[in-house]
MIDOSE-1310 file (N, C-alpha, C; in nm, 2 decimals, decimal comma, always signed):
residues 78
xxxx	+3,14/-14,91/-25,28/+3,17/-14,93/-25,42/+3,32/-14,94/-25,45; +3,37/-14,87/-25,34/+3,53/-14,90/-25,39/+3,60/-15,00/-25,38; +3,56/-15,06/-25,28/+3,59/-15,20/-25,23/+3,56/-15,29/-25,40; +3,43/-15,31/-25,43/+3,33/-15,40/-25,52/+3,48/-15,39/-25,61
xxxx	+3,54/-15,25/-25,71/+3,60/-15,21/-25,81/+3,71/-15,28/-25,74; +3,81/-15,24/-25,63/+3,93/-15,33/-25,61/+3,91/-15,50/-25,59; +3,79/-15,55/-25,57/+3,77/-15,70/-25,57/+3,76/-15,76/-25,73; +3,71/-15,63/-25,79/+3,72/-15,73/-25,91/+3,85/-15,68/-26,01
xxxx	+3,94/-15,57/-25,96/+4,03/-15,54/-25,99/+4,19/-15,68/-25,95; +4,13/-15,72/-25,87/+4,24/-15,81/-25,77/+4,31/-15,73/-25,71; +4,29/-15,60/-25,68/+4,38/-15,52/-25,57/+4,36/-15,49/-25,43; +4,44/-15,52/-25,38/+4,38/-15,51/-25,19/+4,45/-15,34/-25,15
xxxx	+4,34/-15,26/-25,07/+4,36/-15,13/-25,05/+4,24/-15,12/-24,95; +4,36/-15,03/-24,86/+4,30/-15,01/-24,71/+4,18/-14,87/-24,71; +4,05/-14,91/-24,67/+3,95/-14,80/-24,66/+3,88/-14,75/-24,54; +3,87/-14,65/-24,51/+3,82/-14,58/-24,40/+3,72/-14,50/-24,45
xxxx	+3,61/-14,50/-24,37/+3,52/-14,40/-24,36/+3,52/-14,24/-24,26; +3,48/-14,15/-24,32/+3,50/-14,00/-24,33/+3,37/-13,96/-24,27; +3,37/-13,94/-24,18/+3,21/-13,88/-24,11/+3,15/-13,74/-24,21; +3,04/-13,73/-24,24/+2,99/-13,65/-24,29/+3,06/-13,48/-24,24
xxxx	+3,04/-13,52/-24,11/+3,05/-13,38/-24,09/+3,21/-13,31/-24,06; +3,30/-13,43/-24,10/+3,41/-13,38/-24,08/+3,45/-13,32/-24,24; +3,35/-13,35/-24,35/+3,42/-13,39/-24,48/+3,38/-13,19/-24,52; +3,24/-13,19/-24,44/+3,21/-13,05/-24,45/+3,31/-12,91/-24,46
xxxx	+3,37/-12,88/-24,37/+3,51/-12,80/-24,35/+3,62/-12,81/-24,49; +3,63/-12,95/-24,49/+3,73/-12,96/-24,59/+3,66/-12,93/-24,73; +3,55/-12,95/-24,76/+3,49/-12,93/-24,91/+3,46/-12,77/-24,93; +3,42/-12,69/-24,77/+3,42/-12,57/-24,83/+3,54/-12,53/-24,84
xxxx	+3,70/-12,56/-24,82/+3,81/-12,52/-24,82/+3,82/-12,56/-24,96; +3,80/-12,63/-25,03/+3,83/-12,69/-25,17/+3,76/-12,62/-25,22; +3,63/-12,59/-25,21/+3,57/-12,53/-25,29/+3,62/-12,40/-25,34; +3,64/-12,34/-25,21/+3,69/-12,16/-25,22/+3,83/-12,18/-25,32
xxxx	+3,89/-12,23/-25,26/+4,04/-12,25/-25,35/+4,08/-12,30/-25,46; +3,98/-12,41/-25,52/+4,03/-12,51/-25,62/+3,88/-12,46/-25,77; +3,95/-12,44/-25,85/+3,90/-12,41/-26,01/+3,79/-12,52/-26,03; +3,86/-12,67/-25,97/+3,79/-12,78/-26,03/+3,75/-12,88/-25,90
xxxx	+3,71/-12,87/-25,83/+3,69/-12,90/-25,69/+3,68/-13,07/-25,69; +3,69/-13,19/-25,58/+3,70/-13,30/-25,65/+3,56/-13,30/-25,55; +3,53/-13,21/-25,44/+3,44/-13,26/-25,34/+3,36/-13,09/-25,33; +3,23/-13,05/-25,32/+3,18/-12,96/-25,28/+3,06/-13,00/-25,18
xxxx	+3,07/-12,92/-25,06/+2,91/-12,93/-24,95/+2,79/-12,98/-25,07; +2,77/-12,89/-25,13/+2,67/-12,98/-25,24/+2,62/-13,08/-25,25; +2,75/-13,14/-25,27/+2,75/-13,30/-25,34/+2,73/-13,34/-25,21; +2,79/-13,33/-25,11/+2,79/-13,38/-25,01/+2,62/-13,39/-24,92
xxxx	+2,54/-13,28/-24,93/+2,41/-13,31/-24,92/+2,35/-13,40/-24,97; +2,39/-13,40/-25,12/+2,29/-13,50/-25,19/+2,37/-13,63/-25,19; +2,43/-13,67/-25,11/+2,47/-13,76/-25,04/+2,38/-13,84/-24,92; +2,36/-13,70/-24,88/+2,22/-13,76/-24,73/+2,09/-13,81/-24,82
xxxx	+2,10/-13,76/-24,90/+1,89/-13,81/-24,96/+1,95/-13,95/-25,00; +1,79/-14,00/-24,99/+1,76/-14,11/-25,03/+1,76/-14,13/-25,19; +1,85/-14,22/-25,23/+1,86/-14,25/-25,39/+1,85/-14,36/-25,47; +1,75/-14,46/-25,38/+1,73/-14,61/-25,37/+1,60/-14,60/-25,45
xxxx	+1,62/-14,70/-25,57/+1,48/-14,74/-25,62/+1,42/-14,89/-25,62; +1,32/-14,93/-25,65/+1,33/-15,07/-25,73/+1,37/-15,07/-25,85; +1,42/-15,20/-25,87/+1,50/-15,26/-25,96/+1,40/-15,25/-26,08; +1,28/-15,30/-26,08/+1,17/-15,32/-26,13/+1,12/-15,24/-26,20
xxxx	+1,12/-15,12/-26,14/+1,07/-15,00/-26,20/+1,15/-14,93/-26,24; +1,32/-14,95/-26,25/+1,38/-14,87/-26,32/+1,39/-14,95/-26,44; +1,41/-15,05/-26,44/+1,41/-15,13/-26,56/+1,27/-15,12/-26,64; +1,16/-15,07/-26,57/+1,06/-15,10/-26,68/+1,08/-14,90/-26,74
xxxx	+1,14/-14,82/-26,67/+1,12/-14,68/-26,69/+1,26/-14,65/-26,82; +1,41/-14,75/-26,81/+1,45/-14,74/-26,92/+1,50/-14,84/-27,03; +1,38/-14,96/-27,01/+1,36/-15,01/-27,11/+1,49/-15,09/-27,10; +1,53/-15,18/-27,01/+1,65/-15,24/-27,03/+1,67/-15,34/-26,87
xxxx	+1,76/-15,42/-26,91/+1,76/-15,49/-26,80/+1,88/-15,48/-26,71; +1,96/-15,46/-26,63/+2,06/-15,42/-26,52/+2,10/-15,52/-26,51; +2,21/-15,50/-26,50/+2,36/-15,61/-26,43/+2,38/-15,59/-26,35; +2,45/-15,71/-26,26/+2,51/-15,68/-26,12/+2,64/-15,58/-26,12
xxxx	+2,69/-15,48/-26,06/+2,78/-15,38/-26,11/+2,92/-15,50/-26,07; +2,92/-15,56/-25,98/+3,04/-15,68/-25,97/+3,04/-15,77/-26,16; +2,96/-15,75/-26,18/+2,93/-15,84/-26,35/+2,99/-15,77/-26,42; +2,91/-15,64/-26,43/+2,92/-15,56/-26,59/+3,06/-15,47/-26,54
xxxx	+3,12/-15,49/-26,42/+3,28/-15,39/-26,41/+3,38/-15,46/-26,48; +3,36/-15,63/-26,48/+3,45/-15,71/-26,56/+3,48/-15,68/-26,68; +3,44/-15,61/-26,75/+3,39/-15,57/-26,92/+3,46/-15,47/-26,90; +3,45/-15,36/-26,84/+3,50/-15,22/-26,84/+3,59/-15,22/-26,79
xx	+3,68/-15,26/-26,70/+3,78/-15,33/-26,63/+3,88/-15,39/-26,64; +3,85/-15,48/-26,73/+3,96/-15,63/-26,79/+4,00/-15,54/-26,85
């Protein structure tokens, strides 16, 4: 996703991926220490589930039709 937002931003920025289990250590250190945490083990579980639907069925469940998020970021963005 970050990539998608810098493509339609026009900004080029270098990204690397963070193994799950390295991110663990560091989130419970954030967690214990920081008021407002930016990352908690939590989130990071519900990271692993599956959170994929059809298109079809979400659109018929809220009544609305979805944009491509490359589409609708130009609006909120520009």
């Amino acid at each position: 996703m970050n990539q998608i937002i810098a493509s339609v931003l026009g900004k080029k920025r270098l990204f690397f991926k963070v193994p799950l289990f390295l991110m663990f250590p560091v989130a419970m250190v954030i967690e214990k220490f920081s008021k407002n945490p930016l990352i908690t083990p939590d989130q990071l579980k519900m990271l692993q589930l599956d959170n994929v639907c059809e298109q079809k069925a979400a659109e018929k469940m809220f009544k609305r039709k979805f944009a491509r998020l490359e589409d609708a970021l130009g609006t909120y963005l520009a």
